[in-house]
Wavefront OBJ file of the C-alpha trace (Angstrom):
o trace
v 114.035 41.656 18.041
v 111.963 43.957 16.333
v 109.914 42.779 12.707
v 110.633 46.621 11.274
v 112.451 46.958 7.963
v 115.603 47.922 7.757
v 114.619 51.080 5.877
v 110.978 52.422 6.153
v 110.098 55.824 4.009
v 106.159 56.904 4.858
v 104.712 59.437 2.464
v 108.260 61.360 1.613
v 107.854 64.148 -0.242
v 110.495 67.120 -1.121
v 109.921 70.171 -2.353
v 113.139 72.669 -4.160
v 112.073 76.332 -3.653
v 109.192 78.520 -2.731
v 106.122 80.119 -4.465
v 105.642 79.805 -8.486
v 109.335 78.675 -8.456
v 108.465 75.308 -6.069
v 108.976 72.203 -7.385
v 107.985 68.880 -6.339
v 110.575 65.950 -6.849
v 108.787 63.465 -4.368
v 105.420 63.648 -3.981
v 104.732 61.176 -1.150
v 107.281 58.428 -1.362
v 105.810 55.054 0.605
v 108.836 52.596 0.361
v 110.006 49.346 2.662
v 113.554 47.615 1.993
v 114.316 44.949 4.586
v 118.025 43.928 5.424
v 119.780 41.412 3.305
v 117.667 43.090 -0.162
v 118.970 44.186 -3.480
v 116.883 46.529 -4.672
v 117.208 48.584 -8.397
v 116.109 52.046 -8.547
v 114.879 52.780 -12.206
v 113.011 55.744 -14.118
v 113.784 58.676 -16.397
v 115.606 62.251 -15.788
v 113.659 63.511 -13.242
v 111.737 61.036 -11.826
v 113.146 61.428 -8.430
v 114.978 58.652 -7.860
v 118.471 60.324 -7.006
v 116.574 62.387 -5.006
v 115.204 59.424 -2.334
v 118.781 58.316 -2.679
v 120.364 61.348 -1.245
v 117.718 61.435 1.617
v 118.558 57.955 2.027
v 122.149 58.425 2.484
v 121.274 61.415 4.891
v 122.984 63.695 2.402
v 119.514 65.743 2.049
v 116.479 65.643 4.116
v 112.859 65.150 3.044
v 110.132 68.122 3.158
v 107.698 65.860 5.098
v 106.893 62.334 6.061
v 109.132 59.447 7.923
v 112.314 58.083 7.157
v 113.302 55.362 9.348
v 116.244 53.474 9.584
v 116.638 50.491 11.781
v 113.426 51.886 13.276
v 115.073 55.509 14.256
v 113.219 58.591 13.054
v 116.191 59.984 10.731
v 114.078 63.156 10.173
v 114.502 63.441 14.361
v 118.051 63.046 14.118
v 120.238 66.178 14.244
v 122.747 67.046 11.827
v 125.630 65.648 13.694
v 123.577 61.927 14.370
v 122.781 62.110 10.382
v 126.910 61.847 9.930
v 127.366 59.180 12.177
v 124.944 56.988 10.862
v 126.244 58.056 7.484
v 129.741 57.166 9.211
v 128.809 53.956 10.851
v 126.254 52.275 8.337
v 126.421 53.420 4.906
v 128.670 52.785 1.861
v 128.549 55.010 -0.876
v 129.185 54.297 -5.235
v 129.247 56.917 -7.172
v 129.095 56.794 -10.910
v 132.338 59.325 -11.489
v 134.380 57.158 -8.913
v 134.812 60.547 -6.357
v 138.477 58.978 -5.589
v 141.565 61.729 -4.561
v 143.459 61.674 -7.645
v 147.167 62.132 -5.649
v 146.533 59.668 -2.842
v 147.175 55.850 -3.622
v 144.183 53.224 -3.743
v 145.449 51.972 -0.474
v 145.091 55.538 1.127
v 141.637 56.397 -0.383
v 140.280 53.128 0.936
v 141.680 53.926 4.487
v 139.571 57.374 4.412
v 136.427 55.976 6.006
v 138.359 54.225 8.973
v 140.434 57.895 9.221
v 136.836 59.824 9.827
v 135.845 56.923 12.354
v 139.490 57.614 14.025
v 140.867 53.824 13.457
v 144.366 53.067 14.534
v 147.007 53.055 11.441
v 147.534 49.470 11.725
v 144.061 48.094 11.488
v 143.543 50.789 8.890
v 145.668 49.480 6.583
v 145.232 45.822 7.471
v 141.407 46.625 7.045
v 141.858 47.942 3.459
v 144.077 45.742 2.248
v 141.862 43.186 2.964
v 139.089 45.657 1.154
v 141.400 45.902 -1.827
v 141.934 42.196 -2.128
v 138.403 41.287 -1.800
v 137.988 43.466 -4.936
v 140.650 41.538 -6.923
v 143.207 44.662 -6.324
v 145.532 43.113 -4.371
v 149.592 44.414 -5.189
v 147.716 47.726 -6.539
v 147.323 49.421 -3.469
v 150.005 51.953 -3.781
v 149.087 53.399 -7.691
v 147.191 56.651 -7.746
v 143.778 56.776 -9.721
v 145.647 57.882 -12.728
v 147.716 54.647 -13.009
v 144.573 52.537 -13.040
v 141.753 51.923 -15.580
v 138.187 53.256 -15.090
v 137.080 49.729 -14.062
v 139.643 49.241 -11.539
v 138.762 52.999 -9.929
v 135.383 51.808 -9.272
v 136.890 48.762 -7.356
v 138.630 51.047 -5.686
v 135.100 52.917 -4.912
v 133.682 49.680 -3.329
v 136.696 48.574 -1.294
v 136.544 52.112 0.337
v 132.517 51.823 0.727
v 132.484 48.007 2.292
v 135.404 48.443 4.072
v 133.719 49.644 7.270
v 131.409 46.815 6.489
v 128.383 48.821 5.973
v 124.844 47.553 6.928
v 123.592 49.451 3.371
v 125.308 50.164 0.008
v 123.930 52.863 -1.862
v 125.317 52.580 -5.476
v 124.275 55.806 -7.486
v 125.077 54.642 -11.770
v 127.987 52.568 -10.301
v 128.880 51.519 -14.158
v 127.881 54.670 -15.478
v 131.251 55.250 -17.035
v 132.206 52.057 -17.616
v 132.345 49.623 -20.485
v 129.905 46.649 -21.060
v 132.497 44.027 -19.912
v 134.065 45.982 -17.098
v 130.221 46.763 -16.361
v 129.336 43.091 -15.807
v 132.405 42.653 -13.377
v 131.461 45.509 -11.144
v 127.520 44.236 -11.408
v 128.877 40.744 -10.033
v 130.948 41.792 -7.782
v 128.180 44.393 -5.659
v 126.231 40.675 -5.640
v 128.243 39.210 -4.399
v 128.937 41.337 -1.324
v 125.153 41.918 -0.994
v 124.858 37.534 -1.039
v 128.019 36.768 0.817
v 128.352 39.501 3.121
v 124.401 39.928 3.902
v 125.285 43.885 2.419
v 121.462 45.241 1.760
v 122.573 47.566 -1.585
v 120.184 50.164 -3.039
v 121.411 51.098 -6.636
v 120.290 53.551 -8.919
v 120.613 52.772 -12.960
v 119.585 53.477 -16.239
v 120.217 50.263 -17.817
v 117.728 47.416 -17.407
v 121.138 44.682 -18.003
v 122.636 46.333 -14.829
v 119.252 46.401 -12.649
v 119.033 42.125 -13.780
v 121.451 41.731 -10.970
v 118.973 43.205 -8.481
v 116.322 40.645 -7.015
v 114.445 43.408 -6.944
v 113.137 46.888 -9.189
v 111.716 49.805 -7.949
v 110.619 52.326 -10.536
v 109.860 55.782 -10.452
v 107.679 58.256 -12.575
v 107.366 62.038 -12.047
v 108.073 61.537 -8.446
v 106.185 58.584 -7.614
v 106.731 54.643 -7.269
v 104.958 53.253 -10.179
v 106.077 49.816 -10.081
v 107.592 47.472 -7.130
v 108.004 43.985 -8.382
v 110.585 40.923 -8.017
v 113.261 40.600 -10.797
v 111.656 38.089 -13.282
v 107.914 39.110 -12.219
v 105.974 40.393 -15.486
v 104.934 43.899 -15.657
l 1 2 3 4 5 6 7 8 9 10 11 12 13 14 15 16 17 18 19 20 21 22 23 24 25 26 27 28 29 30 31 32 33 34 35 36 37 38 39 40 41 42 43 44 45 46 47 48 49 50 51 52 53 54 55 56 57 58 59 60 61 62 63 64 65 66 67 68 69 70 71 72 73 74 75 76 77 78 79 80 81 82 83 84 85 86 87 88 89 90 91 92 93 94 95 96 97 98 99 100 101 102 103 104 105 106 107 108 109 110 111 112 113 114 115 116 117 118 119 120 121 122 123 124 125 126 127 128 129 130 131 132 133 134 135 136 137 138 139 140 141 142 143 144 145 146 147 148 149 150 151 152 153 154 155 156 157 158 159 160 161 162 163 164 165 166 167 168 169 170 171 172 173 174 175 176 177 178 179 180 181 182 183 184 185 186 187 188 189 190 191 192 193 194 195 196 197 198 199 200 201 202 203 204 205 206 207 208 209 210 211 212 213 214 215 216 217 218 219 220 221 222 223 224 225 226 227 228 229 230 231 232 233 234
């Protein structure tokens, strides 16, 4: 059994453009997240956080340096590899819910175990199950516009855990979302990354959301400037 991280990024850096116009987002990224972690992603507009995130999710690729997952080279991988383990390992929260507004909670759910070509019956045996581990059970068949802004973004996590994903990567999950209703998503990513071993990498703004984390990463002008344990000073 190998001792490597789960996730391994070695001196990332990405670069948008060419010439004068070039900019730097990530200027040598060095970052280790080992399975079973719940790690907080802070730092202002521009920092480059949502940038590592994309490349994480193997939505965007890095200009140089080593992103390994599980101890594979992702940079190595070609596009179609990138989608599978995109497919087969990752859950995705976004902060504006990305649900299809004329499909029912039980059908967006489903969509993952549609792209991994899932038999109808476990489909919708498997998100059921997803929608009742949210606290959505008997709302399966109301669209996104018969349900409140917290309840589409339990809607959002039963459709990203319900391939059980090895990593959740939550970008401003309670972005758009009320104080209380914030709290009650907060808990319930924890408790999928403490019950179900789910590692989760979330970006936020708010320092009451990234308390949930054990851990908080921050970033400044495209660089880690802090790395510490939730409850560590500094």
């Amino acid at each position: 059994m190998s001792d490597a991280p789960l996730i391994r990024l070695s001196g990332i850096t990405k670069t948008y453009g060419r010439g004068q116009a070039a900019f730097q987002a990530l200027k040598g990224i060095d970052l280790a997240v080992e399975a079973g972690e719940f790690v907080a992603v802070m730092g202002p507009s521009g920092s480059g956080k949502s940038t590592v995130m994309n490349i994480l999710g193997c939505l965007d690729t890095p200009t140089s340096g080593s992103y390994e997952f599980e101890g594979v080279k992702v940079e190595q991988l070609t596009r179609n590899e990138r989608a599978l383990l995109r497919r087969n390992y990752l859950g995705f929260v976004f902060q504006g819910f990305n649900l299809l507004a004329r499909t029912t909670a039980l059908e967006n759910v489903e969509l993952p175990l549609i792209y991994r070509g899932e038999p109808l019956v476990r489909r919708h045996a498997a998100a059921r199950d997803a929608l009742r581990q949210v606290g959505l059970e008997g709302w399966e068949h109301h669209t996104p516009g018969e349900l409140s802004g917290g309840q589409q973004q339990r809607v959002a996590i039963a459709r990203a855990i319900v391939t059980r994903p090895h990593v959740l990567l939550a970008d401003e999950p309670t972005g758009n979302l009320d104080t209380r209703t914030s709290e009650e998503i907060m808990e319930l990513i924890a408790a999928f990354n403490r019950e179900l071993g789910i590692t989760v990498l979330m970006v936020t703004h708010e320092p009451d959301m990234a308390a949930h984390a054990r851990r908080v990463v921050r970033f400044v002008d495209g660089r880690v400037d802090s790395d510490r344990r939730n409850g560590e000073a500094g």
